[in-house]
ROTIKOL-308063 format. One record per atom (N, C-alpha, C): residue number from 1; atom name; x, y, z. Coordinates in steps of 0.001 Angstrom, whole numbers, plus 500000, padded with zeros to 6 digits. Each point is the difference from the previous one (the first is absolute). Example, Ala and Ser with C-alpha at 12.3 -4.5 7.8 and 13.67 -1.06 7.14 Angstrom:
<recs>
> nuke	lumdren	xx	yy	zz
> 1	N	513190	494310	507800;
> 1	CA	499110	501190	500000;
> 1	C	500900	501200	500000;
> 2	N	499650	501050	499280;
> 2	CA	500820	501190	500060;
> 2	C	499230	501090	500730;
</recs>
This chain:
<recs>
> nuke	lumdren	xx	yy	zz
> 1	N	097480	131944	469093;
> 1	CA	500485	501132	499242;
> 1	C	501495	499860	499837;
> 2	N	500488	500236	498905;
> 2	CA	501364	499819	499460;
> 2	C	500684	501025	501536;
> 3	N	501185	500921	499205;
> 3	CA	500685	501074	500734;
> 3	C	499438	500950	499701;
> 4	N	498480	500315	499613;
> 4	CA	499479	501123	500120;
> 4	C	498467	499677	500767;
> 5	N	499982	500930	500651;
> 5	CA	499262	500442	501509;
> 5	C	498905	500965	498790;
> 6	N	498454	499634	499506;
> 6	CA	499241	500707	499388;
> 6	C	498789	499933	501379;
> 7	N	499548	501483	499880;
> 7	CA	498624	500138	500413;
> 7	C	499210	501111	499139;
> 8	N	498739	499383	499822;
> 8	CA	499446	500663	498823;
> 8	C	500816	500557	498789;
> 9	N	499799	501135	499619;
> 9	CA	501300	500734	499085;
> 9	C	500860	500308	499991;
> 10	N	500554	499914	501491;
> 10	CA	501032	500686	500599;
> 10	C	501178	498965	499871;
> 11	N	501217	499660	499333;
> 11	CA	501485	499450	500330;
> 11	C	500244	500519	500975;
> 12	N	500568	499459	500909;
> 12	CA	500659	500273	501115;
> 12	C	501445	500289	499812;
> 13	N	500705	498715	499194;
> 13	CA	501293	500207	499932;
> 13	C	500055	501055	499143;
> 14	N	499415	501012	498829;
> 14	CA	500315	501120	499819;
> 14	C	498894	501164	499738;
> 15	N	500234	500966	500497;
> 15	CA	499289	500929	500374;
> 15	C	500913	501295	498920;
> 16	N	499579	500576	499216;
> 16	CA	500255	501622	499772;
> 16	C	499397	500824	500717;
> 17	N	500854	500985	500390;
> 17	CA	499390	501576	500379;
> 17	C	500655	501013	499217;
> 18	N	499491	501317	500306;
> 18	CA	500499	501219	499555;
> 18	C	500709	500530	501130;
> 19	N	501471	500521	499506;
> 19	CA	500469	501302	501112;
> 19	C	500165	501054	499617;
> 20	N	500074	501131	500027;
> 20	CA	500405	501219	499545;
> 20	C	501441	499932	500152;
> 21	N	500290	500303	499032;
> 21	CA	501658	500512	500378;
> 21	C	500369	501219	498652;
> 22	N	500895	500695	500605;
> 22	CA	500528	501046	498854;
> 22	C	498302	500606	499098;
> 23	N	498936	499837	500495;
> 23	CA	498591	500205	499222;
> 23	C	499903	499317	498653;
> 24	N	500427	499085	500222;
> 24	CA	499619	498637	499230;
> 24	C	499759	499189	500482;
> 25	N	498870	498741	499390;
> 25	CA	499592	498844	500579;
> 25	C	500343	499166	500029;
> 26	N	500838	499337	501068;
> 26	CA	501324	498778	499556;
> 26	C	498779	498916	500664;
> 27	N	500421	498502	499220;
> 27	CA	499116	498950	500628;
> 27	C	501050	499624	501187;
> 28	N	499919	499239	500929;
> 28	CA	500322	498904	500947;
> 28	C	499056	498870	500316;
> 29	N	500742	499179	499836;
> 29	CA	499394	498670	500085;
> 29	C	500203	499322	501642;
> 30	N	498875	499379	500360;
> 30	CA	499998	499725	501589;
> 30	C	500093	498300	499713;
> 31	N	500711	499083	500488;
> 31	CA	499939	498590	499846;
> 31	C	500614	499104	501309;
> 32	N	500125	498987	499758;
> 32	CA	500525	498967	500757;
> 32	C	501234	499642	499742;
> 33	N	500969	500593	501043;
> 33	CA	501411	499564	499885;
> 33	C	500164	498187	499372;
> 34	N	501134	500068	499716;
> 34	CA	500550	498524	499205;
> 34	C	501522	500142	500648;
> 35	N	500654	498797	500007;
> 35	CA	501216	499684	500413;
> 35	C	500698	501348	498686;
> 36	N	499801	499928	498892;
> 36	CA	501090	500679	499382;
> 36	C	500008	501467	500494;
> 37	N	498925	500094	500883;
> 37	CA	499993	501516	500717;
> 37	C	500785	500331	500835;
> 38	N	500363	498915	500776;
> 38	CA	500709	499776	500605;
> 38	C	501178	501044	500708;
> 39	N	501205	499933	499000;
> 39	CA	500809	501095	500025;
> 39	C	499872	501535	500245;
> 40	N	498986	500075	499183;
> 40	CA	499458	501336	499948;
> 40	C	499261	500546	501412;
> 41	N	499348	499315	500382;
> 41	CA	499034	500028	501088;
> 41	C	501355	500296	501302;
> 42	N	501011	499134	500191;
> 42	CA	500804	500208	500597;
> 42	C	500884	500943	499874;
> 43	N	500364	500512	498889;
> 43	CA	500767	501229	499723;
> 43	C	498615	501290	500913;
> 44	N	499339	499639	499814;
> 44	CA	498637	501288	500900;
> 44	C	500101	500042	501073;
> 45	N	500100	498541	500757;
> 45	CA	500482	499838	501318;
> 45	C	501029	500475	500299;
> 46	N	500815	499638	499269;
> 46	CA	501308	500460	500399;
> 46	C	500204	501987	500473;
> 47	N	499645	500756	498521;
> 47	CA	499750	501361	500245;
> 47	C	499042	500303	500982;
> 48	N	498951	499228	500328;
> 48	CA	499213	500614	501193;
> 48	C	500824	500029	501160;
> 49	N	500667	499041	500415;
> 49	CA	501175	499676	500918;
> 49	C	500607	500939	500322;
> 50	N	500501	500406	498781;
> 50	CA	501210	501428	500230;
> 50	C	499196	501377	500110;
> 51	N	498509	499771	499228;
> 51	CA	499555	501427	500817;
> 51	C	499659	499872	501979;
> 52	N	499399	498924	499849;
> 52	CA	499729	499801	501701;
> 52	C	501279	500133	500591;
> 53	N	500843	499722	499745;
> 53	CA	501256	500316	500751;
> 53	C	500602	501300	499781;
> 54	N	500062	500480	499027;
> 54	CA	500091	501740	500217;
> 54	C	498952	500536	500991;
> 55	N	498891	499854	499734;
> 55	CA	499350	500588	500514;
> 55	C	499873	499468	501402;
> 56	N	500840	499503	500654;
> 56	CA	499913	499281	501710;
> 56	C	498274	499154	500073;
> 57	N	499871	499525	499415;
> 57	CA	498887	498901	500079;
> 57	C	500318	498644	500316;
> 58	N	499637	499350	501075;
> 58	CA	500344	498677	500563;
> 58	C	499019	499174	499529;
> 59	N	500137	499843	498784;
> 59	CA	499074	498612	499273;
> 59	C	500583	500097	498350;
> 60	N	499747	498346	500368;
> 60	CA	500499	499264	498756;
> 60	C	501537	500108	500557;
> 61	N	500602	499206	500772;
> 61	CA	501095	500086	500524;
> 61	C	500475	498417	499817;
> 62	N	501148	499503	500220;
> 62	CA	500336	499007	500460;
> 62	C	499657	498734	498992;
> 63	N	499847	500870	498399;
> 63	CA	499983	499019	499327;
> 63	C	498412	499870	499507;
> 64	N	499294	500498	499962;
> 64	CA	498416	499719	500111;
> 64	C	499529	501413	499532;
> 65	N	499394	499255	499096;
> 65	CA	499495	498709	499102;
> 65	C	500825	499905	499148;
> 66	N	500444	499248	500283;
> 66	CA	501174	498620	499280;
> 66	C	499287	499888	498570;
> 67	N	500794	499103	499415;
> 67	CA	499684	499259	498590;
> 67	C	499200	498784	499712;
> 68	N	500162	499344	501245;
> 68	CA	499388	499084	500407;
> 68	C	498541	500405	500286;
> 69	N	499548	501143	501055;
> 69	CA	499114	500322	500387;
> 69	C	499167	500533	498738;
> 70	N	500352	500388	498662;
> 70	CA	499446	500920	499087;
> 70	C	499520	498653	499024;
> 71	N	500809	498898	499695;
> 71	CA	499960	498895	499439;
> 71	C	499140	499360	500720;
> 72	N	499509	499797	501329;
> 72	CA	498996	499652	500389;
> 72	C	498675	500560	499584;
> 73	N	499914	501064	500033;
> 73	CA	498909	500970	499541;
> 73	C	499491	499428	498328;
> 74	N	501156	500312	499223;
> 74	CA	499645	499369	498909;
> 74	C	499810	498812	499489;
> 75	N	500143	498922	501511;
> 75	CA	499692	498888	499379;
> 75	C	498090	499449	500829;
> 76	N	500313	501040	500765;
> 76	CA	498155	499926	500662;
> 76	C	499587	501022	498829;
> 77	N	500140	500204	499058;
> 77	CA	499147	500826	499154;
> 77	C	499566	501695	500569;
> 78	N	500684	500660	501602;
> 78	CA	499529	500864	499820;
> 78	C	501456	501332	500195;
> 79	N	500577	499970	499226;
> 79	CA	501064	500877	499355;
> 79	C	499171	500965	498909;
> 80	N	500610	501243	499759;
> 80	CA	499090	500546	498775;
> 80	C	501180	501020	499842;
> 81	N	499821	500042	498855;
> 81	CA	500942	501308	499589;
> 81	C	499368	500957	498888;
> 82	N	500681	501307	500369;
> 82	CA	498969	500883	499030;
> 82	C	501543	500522	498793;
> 83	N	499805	499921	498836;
> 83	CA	500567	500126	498822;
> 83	C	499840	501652	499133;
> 84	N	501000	500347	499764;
> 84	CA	500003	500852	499180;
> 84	C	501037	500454	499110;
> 85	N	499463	499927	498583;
> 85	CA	500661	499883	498629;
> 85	C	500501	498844	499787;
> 86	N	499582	499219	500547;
> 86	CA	500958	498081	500227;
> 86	C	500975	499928	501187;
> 87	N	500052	501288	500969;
> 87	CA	500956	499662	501183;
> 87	C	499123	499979	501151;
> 88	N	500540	499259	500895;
> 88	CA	498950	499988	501269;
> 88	C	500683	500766	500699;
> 89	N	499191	500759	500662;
> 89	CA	499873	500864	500886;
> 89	C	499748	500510	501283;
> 90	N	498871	498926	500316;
> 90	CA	499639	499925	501033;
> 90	C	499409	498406	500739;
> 91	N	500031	499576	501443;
> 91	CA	499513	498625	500154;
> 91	C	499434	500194	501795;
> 92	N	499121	499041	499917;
> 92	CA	499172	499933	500960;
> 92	C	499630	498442	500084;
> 93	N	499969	499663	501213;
> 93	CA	499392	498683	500620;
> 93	C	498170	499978	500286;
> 94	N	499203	499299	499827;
> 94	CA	498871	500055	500021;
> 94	C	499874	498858	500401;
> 95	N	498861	499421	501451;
> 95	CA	499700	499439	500319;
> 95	C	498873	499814	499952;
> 96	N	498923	499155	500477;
> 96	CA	498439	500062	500272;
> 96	C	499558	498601	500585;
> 97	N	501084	499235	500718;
> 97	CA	499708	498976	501410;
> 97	C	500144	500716	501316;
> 98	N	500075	501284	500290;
> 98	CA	500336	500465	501062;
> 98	C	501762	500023	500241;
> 99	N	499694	500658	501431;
> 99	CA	501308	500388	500454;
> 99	C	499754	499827	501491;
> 100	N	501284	498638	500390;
> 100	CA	499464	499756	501659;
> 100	C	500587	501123	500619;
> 101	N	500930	500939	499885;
> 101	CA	500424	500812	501032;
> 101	C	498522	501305	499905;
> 102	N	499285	499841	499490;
> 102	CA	498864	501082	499699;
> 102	C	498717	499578	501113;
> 103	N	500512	498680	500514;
> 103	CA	498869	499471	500578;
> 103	C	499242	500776	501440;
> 104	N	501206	500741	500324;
> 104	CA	500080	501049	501379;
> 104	C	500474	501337	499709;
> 105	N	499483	500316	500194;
> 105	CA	500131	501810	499642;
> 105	C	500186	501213	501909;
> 106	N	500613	500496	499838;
> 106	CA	500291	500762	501268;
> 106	C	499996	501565	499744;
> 107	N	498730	500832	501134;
> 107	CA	500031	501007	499760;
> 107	C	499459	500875	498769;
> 108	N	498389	498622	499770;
> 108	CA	499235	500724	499182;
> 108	C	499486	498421	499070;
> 109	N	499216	499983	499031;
> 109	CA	499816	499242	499771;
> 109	C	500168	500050	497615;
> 110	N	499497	498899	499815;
> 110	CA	499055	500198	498708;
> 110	C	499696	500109	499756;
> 111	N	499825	500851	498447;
> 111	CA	498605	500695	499789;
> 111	C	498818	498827	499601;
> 112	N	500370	498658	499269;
> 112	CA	499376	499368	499764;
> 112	C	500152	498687	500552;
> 113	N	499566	498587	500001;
> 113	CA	500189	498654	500580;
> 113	C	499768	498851	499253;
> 114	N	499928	500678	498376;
> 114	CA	499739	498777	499093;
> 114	C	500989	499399	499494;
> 115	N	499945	499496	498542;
> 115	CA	501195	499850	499437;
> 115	C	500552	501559	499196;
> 116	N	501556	499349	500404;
> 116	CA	500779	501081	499572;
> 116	C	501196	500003	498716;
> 117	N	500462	500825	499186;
> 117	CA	501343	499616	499618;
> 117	C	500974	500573	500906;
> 118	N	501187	499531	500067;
> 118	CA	501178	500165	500537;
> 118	C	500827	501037	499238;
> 119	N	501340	500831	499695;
> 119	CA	500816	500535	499139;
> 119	C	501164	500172	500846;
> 120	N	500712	499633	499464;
> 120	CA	501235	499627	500684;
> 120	C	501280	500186	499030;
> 121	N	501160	500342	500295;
> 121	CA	501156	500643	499296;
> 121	C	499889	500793	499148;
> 122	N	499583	500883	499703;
> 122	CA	499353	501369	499058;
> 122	C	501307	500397	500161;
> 123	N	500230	500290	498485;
> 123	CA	501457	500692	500052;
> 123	C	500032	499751	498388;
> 124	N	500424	502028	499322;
> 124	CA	500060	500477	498596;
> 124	C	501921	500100	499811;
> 125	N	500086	499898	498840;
> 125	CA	501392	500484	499553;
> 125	C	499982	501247	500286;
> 126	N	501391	500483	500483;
> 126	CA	500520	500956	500194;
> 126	C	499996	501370	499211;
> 127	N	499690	499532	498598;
> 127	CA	499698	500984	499064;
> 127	C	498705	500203	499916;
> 128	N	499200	499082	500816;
> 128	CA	498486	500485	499569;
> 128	C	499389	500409	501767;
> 129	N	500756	499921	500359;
> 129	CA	499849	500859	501319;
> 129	C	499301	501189	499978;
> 130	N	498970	500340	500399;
> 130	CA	499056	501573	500133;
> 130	C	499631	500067	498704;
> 131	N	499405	499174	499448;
> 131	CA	499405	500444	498674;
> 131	C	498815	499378	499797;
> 132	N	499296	499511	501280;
> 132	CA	498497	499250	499690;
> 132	C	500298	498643	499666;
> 133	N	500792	498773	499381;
> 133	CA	499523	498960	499926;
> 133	C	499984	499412	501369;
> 134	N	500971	500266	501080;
> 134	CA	498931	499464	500919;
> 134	C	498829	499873	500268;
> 135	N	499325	501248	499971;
> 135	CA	498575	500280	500272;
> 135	C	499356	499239	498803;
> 136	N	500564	499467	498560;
> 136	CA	499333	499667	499259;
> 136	C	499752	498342	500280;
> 137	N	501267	499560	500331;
> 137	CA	499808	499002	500572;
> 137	C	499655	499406	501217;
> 138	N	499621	501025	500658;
> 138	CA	498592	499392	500946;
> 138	C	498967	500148	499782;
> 139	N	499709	500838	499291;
> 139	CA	498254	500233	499187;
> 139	C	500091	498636	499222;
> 140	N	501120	499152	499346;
> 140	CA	499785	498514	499298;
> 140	C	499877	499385	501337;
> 141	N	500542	500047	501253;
> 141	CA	499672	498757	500678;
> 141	C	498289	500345	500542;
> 142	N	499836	501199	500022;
> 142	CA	498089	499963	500464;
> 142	C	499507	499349	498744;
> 143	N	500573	500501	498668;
> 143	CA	498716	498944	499148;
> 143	C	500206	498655	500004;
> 144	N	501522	499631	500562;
> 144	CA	500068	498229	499907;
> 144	C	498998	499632	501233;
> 145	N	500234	500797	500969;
> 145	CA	499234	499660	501184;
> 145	C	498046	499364	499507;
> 146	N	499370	501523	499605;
> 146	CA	498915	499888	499320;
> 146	C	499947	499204	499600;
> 147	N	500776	499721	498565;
> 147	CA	499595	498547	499488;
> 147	C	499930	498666	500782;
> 148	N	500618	499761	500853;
> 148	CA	499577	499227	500898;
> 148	C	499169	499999	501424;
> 149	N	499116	501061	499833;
> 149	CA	498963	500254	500895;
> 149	C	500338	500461	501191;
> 150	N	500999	500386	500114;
> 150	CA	500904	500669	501327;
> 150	C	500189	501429	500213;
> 151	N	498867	500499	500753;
> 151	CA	500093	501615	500234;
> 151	C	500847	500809	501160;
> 152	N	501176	499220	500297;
> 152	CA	501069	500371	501039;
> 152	C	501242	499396	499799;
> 153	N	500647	501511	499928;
> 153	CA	501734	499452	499905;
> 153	C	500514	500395	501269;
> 154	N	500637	499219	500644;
> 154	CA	500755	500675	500961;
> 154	C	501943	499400	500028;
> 155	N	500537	501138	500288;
> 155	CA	501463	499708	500006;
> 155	C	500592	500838	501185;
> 156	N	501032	499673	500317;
> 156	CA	500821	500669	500986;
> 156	C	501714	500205	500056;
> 157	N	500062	501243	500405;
> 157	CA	501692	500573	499937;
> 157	C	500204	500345	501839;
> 158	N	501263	500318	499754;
> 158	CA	501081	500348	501043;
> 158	C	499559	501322	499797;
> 159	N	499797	500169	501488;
> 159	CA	499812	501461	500679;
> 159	C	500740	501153	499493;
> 160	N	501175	499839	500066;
> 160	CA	501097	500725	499524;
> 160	C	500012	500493	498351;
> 161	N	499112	498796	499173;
> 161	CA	499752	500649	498396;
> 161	C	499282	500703	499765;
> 162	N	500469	501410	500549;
> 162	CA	498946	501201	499654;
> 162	C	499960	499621	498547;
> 163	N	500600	499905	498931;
> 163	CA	499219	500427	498965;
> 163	C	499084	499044	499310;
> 164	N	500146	498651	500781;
> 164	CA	499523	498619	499507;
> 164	C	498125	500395	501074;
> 165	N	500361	500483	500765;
> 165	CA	498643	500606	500622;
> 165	C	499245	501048	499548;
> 166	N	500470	501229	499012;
> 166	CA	499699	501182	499586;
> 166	C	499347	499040	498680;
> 167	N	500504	499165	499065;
> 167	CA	499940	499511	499251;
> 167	C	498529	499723	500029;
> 168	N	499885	498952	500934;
> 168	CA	498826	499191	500389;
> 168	C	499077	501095	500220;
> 169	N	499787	500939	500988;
> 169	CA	498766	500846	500025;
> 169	C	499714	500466	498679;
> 170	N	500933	500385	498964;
> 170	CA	499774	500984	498955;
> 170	C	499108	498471	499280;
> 171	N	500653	498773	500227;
> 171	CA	499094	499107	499011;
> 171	C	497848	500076	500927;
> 172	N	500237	499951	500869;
> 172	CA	498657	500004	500512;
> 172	C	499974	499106	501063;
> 173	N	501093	499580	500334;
> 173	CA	499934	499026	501640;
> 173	C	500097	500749	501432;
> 174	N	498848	499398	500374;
> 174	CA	500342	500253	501821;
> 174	C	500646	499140	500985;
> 175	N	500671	501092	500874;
> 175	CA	501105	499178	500919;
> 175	C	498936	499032	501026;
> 176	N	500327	498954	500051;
> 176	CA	498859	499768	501159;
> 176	C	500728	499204	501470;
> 177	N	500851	499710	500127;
> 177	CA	500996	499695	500923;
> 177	C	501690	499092	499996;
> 178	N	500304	499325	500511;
> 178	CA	501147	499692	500429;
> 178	C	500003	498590	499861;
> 179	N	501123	498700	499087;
> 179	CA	499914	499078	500244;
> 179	C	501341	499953	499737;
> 180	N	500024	498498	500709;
> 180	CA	501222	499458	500189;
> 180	C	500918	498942	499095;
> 181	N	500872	500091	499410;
> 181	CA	500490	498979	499130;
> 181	C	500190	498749	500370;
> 182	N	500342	498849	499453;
> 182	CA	500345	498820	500945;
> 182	C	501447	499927	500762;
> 183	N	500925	501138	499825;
> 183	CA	501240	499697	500551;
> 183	C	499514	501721	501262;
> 184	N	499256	500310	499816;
> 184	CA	499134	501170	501517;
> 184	C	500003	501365	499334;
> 185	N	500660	500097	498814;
> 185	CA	500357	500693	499567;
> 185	C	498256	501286	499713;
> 186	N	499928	501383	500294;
> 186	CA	499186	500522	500280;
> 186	C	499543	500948	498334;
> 187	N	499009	499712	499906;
> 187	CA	499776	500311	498584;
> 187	C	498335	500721	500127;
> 188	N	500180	501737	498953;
> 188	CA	498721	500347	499859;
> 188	C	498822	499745	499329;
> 189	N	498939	499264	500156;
> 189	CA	499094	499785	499036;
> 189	C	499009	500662	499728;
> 190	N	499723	500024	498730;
> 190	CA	499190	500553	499070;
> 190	C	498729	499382	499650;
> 191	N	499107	500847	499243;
> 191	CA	498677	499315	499190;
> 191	C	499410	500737	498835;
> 192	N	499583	499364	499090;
> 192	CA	499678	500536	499554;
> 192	C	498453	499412	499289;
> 193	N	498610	500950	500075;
> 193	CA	499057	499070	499298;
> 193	C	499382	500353	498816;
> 194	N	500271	499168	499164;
> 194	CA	499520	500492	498601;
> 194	C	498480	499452	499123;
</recs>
């Protein structure tokens, strides 16, 4: 397959949805980051940065996720960014080889033990903050999931991100325990089965 990822009818690299906004039906398009995203994707990082740090949140510190780290993503194919009116807006990491720090769980377990997707760096522009495309763009990573036969997402945040945790229940995930990063670092995990 060229640079497009087809299963049955479904494109992967682009997806439309509907959002409500202002009670009109604006499209957004769900796809696969590209290097020219690049910038943009990092300008998101960047503002998530400065909200976690207003808000006394100890993650995403110390440089991370880098440029390097986001350019990796997009060059394993699983970067995605969600678009609206031609600006991106929002970006997310998607995995589906696993995640070795997931391999041990403390203080509860998984809801499931099959294959899973991963989601990792979730983070909207600053202007689209509290207005649902988050939530829209995780309802695209359950149907990317689906399309590849995968009925479990699981991801995990820092204890301390109440709202990165409020977030997650309102999407439909349960907390199911405690894992550890590779530098010990203590992180809450989630599940979700769709």
């Amino acid at each position: 397959m060229d640079n497009k990822e087809q299963m049955g009818d479904i494109d992967l690299n682009k997806q439309n949805i509907n959002i409500e906004a202002n009670n009109e039906q604006e499209t957004m398009e769900f796809r696969k980051a590209s290097f020219d995203d690049l910038p943009a994707i990092m300008e998101i990082i960047r503002q998530a940065k400065i909200y976690m740090n207003e808000n006394n949140l100890d993650q995403w510190k110390d440089g991370y996720p880098s440029e390097d780290v986001i350019g990796d993503d997009i060059k394993k194919n699983c970067s995605y960014a969600l678009i609206h009116n031609g600006t991106l807006v929002g970006t997310a990491a998607v995995f589906f080889d696993g995640e070795k720090t997931y391999h041990q769980i403390f203080g509860g377990s998984w809801l499931t033990l099959g294959d899973y997707a991963v989601v990792h760096r979730v983070a909207v522009s600053s202007a689209y903050r509290n207005t649902g495309a988050a939530a829209k763009m995780m309802k695209h990573i359950e149907q990317l999931s689906l399309c590849k036969g995968v009925n479990s997402i699981k991801i995990d945040t820092h204890e301390d991100n109440l709202p990165m945790r409020k977030f997650l229940k309102k999407c439909g995930y349960q907390y199911c325990g405690i894992i550890y990063l590779e530098n010990g670092d203590k992180r809450l995990a989630y599940e979700k089965t769709i």
